[in-house]
N, C-alpha and C positions, 0 to 999 in steps of 0.2 A: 504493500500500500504506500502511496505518495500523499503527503499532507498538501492544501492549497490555500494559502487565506485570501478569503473573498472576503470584503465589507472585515468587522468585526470578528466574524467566526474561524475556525479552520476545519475543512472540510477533506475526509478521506478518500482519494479516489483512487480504484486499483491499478498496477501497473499491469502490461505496457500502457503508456502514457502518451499520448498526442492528443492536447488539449486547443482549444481554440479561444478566446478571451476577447471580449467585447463590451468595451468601456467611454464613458463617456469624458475621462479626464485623466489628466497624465495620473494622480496620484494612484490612482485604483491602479494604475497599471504596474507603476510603481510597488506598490504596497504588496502586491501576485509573486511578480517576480524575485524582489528580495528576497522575501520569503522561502520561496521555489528552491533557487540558487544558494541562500545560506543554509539552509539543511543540507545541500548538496555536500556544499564544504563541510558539515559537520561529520556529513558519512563517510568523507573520502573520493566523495565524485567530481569528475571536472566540470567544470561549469565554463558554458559558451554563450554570452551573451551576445546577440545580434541586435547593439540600440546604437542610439547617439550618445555622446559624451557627455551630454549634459544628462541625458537619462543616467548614463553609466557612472557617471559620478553621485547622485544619488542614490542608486542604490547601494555603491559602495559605502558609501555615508551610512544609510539604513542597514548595511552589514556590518561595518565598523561598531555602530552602536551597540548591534549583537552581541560583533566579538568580544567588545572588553566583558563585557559581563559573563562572557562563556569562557573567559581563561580558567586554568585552572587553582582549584582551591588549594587543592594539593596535589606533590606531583605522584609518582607510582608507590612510593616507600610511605608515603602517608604524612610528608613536611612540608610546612607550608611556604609563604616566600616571607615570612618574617623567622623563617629558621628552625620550629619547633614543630615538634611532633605533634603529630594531629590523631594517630589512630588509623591503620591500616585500609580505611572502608572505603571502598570502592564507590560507593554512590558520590564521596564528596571529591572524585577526579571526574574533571570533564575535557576532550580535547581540544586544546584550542583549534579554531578557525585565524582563517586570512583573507581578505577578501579581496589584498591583491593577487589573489594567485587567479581569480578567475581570467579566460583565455577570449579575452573580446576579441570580435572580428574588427578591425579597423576600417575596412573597404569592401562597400556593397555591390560596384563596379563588375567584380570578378564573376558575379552572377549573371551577368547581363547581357545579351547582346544587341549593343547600340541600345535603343531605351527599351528592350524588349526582355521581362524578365526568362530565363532560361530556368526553366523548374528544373531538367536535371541537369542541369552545373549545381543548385543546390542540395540535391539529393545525392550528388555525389561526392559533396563534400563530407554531407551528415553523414555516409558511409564510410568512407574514408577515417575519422574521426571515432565510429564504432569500432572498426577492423583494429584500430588502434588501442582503445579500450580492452580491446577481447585480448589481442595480444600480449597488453601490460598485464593481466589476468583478470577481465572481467571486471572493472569498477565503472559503476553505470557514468555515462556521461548527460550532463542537463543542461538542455538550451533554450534561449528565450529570443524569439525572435520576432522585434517589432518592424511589423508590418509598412509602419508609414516611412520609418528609420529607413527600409529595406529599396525601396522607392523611389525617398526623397524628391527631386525636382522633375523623375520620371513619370509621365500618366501612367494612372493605376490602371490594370488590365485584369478585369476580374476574368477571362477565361485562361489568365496564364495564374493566375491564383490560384482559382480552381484545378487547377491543371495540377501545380504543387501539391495541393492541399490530399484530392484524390492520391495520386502519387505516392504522396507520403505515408497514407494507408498501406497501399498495394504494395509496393515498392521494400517499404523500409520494416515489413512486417519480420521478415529474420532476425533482423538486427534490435525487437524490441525490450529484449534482455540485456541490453546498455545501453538504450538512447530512450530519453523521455524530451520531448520535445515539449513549449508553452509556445503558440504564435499568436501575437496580440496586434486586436484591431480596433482602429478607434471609429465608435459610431456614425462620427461626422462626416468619415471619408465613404461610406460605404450605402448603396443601393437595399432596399427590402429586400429584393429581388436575390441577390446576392449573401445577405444573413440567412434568409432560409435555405440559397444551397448549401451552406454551408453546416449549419445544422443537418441535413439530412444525413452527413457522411460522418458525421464527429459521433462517437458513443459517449462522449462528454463534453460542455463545454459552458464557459463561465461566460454566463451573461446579466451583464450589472453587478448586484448583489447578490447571485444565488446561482447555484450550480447546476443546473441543463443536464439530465442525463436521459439519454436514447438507449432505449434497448432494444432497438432493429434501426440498426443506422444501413441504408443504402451500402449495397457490395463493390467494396473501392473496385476493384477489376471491371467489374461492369459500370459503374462511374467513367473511370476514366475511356473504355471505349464509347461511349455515347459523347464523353468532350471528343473525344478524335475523332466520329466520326461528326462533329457538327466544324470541326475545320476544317473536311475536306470537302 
């Protein structure tokens, strides 16, 4: 199970993980992902953020915050850092976190071609990125990747979204034993037309304050041939 906070609460939702996230303001989106991303660190997972800097800096902020309070009390022998013995107990070690260690992408470009998003140049990176995972032995990898970040000064193309987003299902289903993916979308930028495809194919997904779960989400495989055959 992966934890998620939405609004106020934190909500359980089972792995494998590809969630979709639809918000009305940076902070919610903010508030998701830290979250997301510092348990990540907590387990040992690598964490790949796909935002802007100015996102990425708050979250780091809101991971920082975490961290110092997640140092630990004591370290394995049971002494604290003013020197004294504390008692052997294992509840009062916790590992610390870092939150610079998350593995931002700096450039969105590399998915693109000319202003045209290329789903699998991203799909092959998130693979890539698993392979790597699996090899190190297995420690899940978490990525969060904002949508508008992803885009920027490019028109948004929701059949090349969809295209991903299907994809990602189909595609990336081997690899969902180290790849938990968050991709967040802000309401402002996005068609009805377009939130309900997207809902059809997600078996969960965060929207606003409250967590969206489908228990017959549409067959990524047959998704994505129905977008292919509507581009040809």
């Amino acid at each position: 199970m992966i934890e998620l906070v939405v609004g106020s609460r934190r909500e359980r939702v089972p792995a494998p993980l590809h969630v979709c996230q639809f918000a009305s303001s940076p902070d919610e989106h903010t508030a998701t992902a830290s979250t997301f991303l510092f348990d990540g660190l907590r387990a040992g997972h690598r964490c790949v953020p796909f935002v802007g800097e100015e996102v990425l800096t708050a979250i780091r902020l809101s991971c920082s915050e975490e961290h110092d309070s997640d140092l630990p009390l004591t370290d394995e022998h049971g002494f604290g850092a003013d020197g004294r013995w504390h008692g052997d107990n294992p509840k009062r070690f916790r590992a610390p976190t870092d939150p610079s260690a998350m593995d931002a992408v700096p450039d969105a470009s590399q998915f693109f071609n000319g202003n045209s998003l290329d789903p699998y140049r991203l799909i092959a990176f998130q693979r890539t990125v698993a392979a790597e995972a699996r090899k190190a032995g297995g420690a899940m990898v978490r990525m969060v990747i904002d949508m508008r970040w992803l885009f920027q000064d490019r028109p948004f193309s929701m059949h090349d979204t969809l295209k991903f987003e299907a994809a990602s299902h189909a595609i990336l289903a081997p690899d969902a034993d180290v790849l938990a993916t968050l991709t967040q979308y802000h309401y402002a930028d996005l068609s009805g037309e377009f939130i309900i495809e997207l809902l059809k194919i997600h078996p969960v997904a965060v929207v606003a304050q409250f967590v969206r779960r489908n228990p017959h989400p549409f067959d990524a495989h047959r998704y994505m041939t129905r977008i292919l055959g509507r581009q040809k």
